[in-house]
Every structure is written in C-alpha cells, then in structure tokens.
C-alpha positions in Angstrom: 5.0 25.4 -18.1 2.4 24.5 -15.5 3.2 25.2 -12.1 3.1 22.6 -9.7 -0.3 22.1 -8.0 -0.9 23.0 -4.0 -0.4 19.6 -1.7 -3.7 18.3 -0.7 -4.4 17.4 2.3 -6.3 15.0 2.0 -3.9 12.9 0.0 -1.9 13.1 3.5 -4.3 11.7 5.4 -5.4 9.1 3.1 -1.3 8.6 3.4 -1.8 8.0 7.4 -5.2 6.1 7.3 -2.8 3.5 4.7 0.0 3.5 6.8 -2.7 2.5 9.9 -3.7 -0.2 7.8 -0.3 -1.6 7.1 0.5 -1.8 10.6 -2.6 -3.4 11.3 -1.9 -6.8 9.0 1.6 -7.1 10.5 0.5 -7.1 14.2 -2.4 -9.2 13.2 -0.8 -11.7 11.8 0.4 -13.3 14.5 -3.1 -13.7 15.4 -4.4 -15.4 12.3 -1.9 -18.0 12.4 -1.0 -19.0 16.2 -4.8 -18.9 17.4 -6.8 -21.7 17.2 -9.5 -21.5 14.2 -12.3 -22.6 15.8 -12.2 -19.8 18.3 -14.3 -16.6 18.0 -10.4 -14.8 18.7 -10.1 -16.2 15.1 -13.2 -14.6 13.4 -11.9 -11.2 14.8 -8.1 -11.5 13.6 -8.9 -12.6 10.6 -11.1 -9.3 9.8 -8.8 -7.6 10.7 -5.5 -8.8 8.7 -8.1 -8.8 5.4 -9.1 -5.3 6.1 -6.1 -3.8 6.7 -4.9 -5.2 3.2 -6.5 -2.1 2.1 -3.2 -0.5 2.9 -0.3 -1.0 0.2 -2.7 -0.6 -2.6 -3.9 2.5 -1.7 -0.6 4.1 -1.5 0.2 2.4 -5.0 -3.3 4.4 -5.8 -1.8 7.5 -4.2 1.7 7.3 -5.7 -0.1 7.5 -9.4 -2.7 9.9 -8.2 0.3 12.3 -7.1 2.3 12.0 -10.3 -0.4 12.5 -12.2 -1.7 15.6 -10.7 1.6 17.1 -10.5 2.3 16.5 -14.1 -0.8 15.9 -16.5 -0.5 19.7 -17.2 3.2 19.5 -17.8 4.8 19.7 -21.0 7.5 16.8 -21.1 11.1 17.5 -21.8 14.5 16.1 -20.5 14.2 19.0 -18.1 11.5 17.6 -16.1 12.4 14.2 -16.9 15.9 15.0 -15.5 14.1 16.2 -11.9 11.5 13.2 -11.8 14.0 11.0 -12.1 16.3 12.8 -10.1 14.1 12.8 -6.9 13.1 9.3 -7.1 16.5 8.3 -7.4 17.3 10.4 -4.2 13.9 10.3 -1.8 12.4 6.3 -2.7 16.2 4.5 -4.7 18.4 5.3 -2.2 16.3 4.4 1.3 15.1 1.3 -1.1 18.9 0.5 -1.2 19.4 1.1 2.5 17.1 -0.6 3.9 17.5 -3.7 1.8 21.0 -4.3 3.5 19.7 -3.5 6.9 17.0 -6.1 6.3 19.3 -8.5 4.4 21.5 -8.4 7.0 19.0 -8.9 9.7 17.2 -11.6 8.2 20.1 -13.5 6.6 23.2 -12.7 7.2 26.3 -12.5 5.0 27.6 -15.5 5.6 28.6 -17.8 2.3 30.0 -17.0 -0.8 27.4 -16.8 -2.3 25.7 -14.0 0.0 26.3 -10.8 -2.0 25.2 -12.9 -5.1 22.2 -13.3 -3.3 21.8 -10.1 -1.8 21.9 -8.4 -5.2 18.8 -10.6 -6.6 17.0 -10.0 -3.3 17.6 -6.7 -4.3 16.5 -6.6 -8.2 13.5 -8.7 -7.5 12.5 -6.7 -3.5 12.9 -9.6 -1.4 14.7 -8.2 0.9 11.9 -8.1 3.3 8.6 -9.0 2.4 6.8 -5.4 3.0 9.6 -4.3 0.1 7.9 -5.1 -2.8 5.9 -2.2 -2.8 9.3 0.2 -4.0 10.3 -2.5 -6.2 7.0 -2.6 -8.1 6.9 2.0 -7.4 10.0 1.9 -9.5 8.9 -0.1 -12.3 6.0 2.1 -12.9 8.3 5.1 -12.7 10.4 3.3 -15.6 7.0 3.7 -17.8 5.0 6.9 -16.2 6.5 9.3 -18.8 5.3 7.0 -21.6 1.7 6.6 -20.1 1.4 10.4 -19.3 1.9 11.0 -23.1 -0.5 8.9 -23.8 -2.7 10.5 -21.5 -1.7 13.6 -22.7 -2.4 13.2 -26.3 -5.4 11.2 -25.7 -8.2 12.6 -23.7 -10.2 9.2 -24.5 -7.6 7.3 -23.1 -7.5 9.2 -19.7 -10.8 9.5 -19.7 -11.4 5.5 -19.8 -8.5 5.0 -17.5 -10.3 3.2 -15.1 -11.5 0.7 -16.7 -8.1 0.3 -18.7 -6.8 -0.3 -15.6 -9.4 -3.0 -14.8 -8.7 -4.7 -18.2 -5.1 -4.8 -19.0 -4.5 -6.2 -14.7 -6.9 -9.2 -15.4 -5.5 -9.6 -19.0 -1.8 -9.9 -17.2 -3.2 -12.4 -14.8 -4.9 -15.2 -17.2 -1.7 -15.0 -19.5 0.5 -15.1 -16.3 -1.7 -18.1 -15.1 -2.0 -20.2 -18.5 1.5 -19.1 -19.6 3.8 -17.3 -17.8 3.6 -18.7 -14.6 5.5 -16.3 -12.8 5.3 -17.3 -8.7 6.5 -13.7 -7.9 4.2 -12.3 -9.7 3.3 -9.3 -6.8 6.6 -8.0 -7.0 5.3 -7.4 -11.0 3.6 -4.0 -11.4 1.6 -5.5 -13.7 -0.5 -7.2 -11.2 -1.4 -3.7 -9.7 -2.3 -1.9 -13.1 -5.9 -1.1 -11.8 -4.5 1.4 -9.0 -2.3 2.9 -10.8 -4.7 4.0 -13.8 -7.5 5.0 -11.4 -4.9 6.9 -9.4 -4.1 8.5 -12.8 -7.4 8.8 -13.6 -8.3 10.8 -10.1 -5.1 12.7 -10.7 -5.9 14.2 -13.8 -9.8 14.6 -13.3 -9.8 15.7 -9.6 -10.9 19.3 -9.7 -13.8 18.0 -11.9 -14.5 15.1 -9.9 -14.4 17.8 -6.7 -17.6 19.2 -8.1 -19.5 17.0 -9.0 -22.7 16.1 -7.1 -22.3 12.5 -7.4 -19.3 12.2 -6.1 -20.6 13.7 -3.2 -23.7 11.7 -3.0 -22.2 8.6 -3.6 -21.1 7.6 -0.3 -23.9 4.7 0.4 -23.1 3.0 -2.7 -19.1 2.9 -2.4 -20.1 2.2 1.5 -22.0 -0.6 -0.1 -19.8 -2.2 -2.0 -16.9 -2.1 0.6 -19.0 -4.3 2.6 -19.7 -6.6 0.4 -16.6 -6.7 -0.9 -14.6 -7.4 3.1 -17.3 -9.9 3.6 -16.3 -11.6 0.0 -13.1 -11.3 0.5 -12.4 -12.3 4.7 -15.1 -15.4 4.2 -13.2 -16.9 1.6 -9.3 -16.0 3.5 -11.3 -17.6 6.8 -12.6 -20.6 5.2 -8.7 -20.9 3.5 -7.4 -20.3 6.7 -9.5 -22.9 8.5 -9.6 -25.6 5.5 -12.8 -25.3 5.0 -12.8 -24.1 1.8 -9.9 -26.7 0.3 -12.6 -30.1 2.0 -16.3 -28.8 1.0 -16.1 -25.9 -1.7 -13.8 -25.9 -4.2 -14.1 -29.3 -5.2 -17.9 -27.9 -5.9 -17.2 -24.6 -7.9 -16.8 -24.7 -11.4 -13.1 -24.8 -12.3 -12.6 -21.0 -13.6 -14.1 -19.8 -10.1 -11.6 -22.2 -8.6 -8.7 -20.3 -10.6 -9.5 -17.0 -9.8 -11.5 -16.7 -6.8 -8.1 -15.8 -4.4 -7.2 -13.2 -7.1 -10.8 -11.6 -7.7 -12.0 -11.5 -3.8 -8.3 -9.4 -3.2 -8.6 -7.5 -6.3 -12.3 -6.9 -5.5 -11.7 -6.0 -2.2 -8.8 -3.5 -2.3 -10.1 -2.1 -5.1 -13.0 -1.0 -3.5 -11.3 0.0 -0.3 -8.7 2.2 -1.9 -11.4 3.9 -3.1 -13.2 4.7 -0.4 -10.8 5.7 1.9 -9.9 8.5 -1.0 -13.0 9.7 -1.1 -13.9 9.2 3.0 -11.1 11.1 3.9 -12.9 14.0 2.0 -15.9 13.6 4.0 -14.1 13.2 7.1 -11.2 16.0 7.0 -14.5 18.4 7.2 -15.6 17.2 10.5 -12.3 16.9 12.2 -10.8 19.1 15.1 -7.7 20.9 14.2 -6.0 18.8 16.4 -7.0 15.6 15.3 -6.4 16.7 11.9 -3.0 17.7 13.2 -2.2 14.3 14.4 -3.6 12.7 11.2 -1.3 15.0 8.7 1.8 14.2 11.0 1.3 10.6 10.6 0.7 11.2 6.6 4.1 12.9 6.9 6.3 10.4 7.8 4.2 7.4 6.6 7.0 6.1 4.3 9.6 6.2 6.9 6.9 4.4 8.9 6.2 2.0 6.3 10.6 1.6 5.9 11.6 0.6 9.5 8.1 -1.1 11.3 8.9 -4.1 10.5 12.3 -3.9 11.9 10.7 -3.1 15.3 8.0 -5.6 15.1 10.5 -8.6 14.8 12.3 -7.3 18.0 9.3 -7.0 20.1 8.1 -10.4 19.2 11.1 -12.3 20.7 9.5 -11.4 23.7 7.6 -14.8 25.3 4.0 -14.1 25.4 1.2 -15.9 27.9 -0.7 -18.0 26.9 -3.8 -16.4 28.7 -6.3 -14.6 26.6 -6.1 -11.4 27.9 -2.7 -11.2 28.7 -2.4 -12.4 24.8 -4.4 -10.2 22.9 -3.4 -7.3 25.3 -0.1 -8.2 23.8 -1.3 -8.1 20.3 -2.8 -4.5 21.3 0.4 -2.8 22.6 2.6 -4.2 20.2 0.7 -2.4 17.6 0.6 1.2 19.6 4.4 0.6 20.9 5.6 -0.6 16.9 3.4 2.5 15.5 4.7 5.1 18.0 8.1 4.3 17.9 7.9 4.2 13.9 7.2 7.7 14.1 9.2 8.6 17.0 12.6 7.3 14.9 11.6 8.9 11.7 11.3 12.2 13.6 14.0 12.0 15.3 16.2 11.2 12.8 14.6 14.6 11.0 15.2 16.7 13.7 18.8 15.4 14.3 20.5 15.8 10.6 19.8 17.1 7.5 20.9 14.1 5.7 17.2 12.6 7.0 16.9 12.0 3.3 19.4 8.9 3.1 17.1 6.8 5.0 13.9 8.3 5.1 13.2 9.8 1.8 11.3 13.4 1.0 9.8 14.1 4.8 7.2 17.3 5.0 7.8 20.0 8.1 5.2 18.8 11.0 2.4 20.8 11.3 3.0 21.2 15.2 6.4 22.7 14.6 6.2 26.2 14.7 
C-alpha cells in the first residue's frame, strides 16, 4: 500500500491566502450595502467583497486536491475506508455539529416548540450560519469520493479529462436545476461546485507531473490574464446589480439565455479562475519569501479552519458597536474590524490548542506551529 505523501507547503499557504479572503467578504460587506452607491467608497468595497469570493472555492479546490493526492495511489478497502471516514467524522462532523448549536443558539434561540425541529433541518441542510455551507456541501462529496476515486482509478482517461468533467457535469446541474428542479438552496448542493472538486482531483493526482512541466511554469501571464478579466466580468456586473443599473438599462437588452445565466457564469468564471491562480501563485511566491514571512503564512494555513469556524461569531459582536458616520472614522472601522476579527480568530484557536488536548472537539485536525519549538 502507498504510503501517504509528504504535506506540501504550499497547499498551507494557499490554505491562509483563502482564509484572508474569506475574512475579507465578511468585513466588506458592511461596506457594499450601508454606503451610498454613487460614492467612489462604493467602487472600492465592492472589489473587494467580489474578490475575496475567491475564498470558499478554493478551499473546496484544496479539500479535493488533498484527498486525492493522499489516496489516488491507494488501493481501496474497508481498512482505509474505515480511517477516511473515521477522521472526518472526528476533525470536520463533530466541530460541524458544535458549531451549529453555538450559532443556532446565537442567531435564534430555542425558544418554541418547534425550535429543535428547526434546529435539526438547519442542521441537515447547513443553515446554521450562512458561512456553514461549505462543511455541509465537504460532507456530501465525502459521501461519493470513494466512488469517484475508483473511477479515477480505473480510468486514466477519466482523470486525465477531469477538468473539463468538472466544467461539464456543474453547468449540466445548473440548466436542469434552473428549467426543472428549481432548487433555491441550490449552494448548499455540492453539485453546484463540481468544477473544483474535479480540478482539485485533477491537480491531486497529476501534481508531480504538473510540477515539471515548463508550462506550468511559464504560464503565469495567461492565468494572470484571465484573472483580470474575469474580477472585472465578474465585480462590473455585482456593481451594476448592486447599484440597479443593470436591472433599468441592461438586462431588458440581453438576449434571454445571457439574462439566465449571467449571475452564475461571471461567479463561476471568476472563482474558477482565481482558485486557480492562487494554487499555482503560491508556488511562485513561497520561493521569494523570508522564512519569517513564510512562518507567519503556514501558521495562519494551520489553523485556517478553526478560523474559518468562529470569525463570524466575533464579527457579529464587534459590529454592535455604533460606528461614525465620518469617512475616516468609518472605513478606519471597517479596517480594524478586519485585523481585530482575524487576530483574535487565530488567537482562540491557538489558545484553545495549547490549553487541552481535546482542541479537536471544536477545532478539528490542527498542525504543530512552526514557531513552537
């Protein structure tokens, strides 16, 4: 049996430069929807909460690239079935659970008899708390990963076209989920993510080839390229959303399939893209860093899911503070609530890692830091 593979650093900073990102769209969006649109404030929050979108998807990226790293050279038995589904029963189920009460409770209370009744469908559906979704949608792809890395497995063309699978089968789910299933909660559905998870497969099993090759390593202007374009795509048509300008001169002028899919292709389009690159950036970059910087980037990597777990607890505590209505007291504000909700992210995840061993229950899987001695 293959032996499991040597972590990658890079996938841990890729893991911090996410997190980063995630942050970013829940501090913004305070921003994007209290500030008046006509204001150039606007034009600069709005980039901001689009780019940042990068985030979740790229850690749905990295959650299949991992997997299938770890166990494309595996052969599959109820042994290693029995572990995978042991650990994510212990380090993603059971903080999933956790934090679902905590932000149950928090958001609504258990009053009524119907609470727990509700509680338990927030629960099967992660609604919890809107940032949930992403475990809900992790587990439903754990459900299948033992079928698709057969497939994989047996099938070389298959994982070799993964890619573009991806691509294909996510835009097939969302015509028939638009024409006939109609299902509103449709991103709690992994489904609607299928693209990142087969490219992350698809990296995963091809990454010590991909490594090598001279493309790859050339390639930076054209991926740089298409980022931009992409973020402009994709924050022009949430601006002109946002400020109704696309709802009372465009849409009434595109033809009707643009109109149907233009939301869903500038997101897909862009976070595609973005995930991408910031993979493959974090290559170039990891190179040219100090080893403290690095130090400081592979910390936050570590504890990025503990980070992702309990932000927005902490953001919706330091927002019932009143805020001036001054513009510099305001988007000085905006800047410290991000630093003060990141730091102190980190700070509780650590803390609760240094103080017990049962860090796990809440937390998940948590690597040593790399300034501990």
């Amino acid at each position: 049996m293959a032996k499991e593979r040597q972590r990658l650093d890079e996938i841990q900073m890729t893991r911090a430069f996410a997190i980063f990102a995630v942050v970013l769209v829940h501090t913004t969006s305070t921003g994007v929807s209290q500030l008046a649109t006509d204001s150039g404030s606007f034009v600069l929050y709005n980039v901001l909460n689009t780019a940042g979108k990068l985030g979740t998807p790229t850690f749905i990226m990295l959650s299949s690239f991992v997997l299938f790293y770890n166990y494309h050279d595996r052969h599959v038995d109820k042994a290693l079935l029995k572990r995978f589904y042991t650990k994510r029963l212990k380090y993603i189920l059971l903080p999933y659970l956790l934090f679902s009460i905590l932000y149950f409770t928090v958001n609504r209370g258990w009053q009524g008899a119907d609470a727990l009744t509700t509680f338990f469908i927030e629960l099967a559906t992660g609604k919890a708390h809107a940032h949930l979704y992403f475990v809900f949608i992790s587990v439903q792809f754990y459900l299948v990963f033992p079928l698709i890395l057969l497939l994989f497995q047996r099938s070389k063309t298959l994982a070799k076209n993964a890619f573009w699978i991806g691509i294909v089968l996510q835009w097939i789910w969302v015509i028939l989920n638009k024409h006939y299933f109609q299902i509103e909660w449709k991103g709690s559905i992994a489904f609607s993510y299928l693209s990142y998870y087969f490219i992350g497969a698809f990296l995963g099993i091809y990454y010590q080839q991909l490594k090598s090759l001279e493309w790859v390593k050339k390639g930076k202007g054209v991926l740089i390229l298409f980022y931009v374009v992409s973020l402009v795509a994709y924050s022009g048509y949430i601006y002109s959303t946002r400020t109704g300008f696309y709802q009372s001169d465009i849409q009434e002028k595109l033809p009707s399939i643009i109109q149907a899919y233009v939301a869903e292709f500038t997101w897909a389009f862009y976070t595609l893209f973005a995930s991408v690159l910031l993979f493959v950036a974090t290559h170039w970059i990891i190179k040219r860093m100090s080893p403290l910087v690095k130090s400081v980037w592979m910390e936050i990597g570590a504890v990025s899911f503990g980070i992702y777990l309990v932000h927005p607890l902490l953001l919706k505590i330091i927002r019932l503070v009143p805020v001036s209505g001054d513009p510099v007291i305001y988007h000085s504000f905006q800047v410290a609530i991000f630093l003060i909700v990141f730091m102190a992210s980190w700070a509780i995840v650590r803390a609760v890692y240094y103080c017990t061993k049962l860090y796990w229950i809440p937390f998940g899987h948590i690597p040593k830091s790399p300034w501990k001695k």
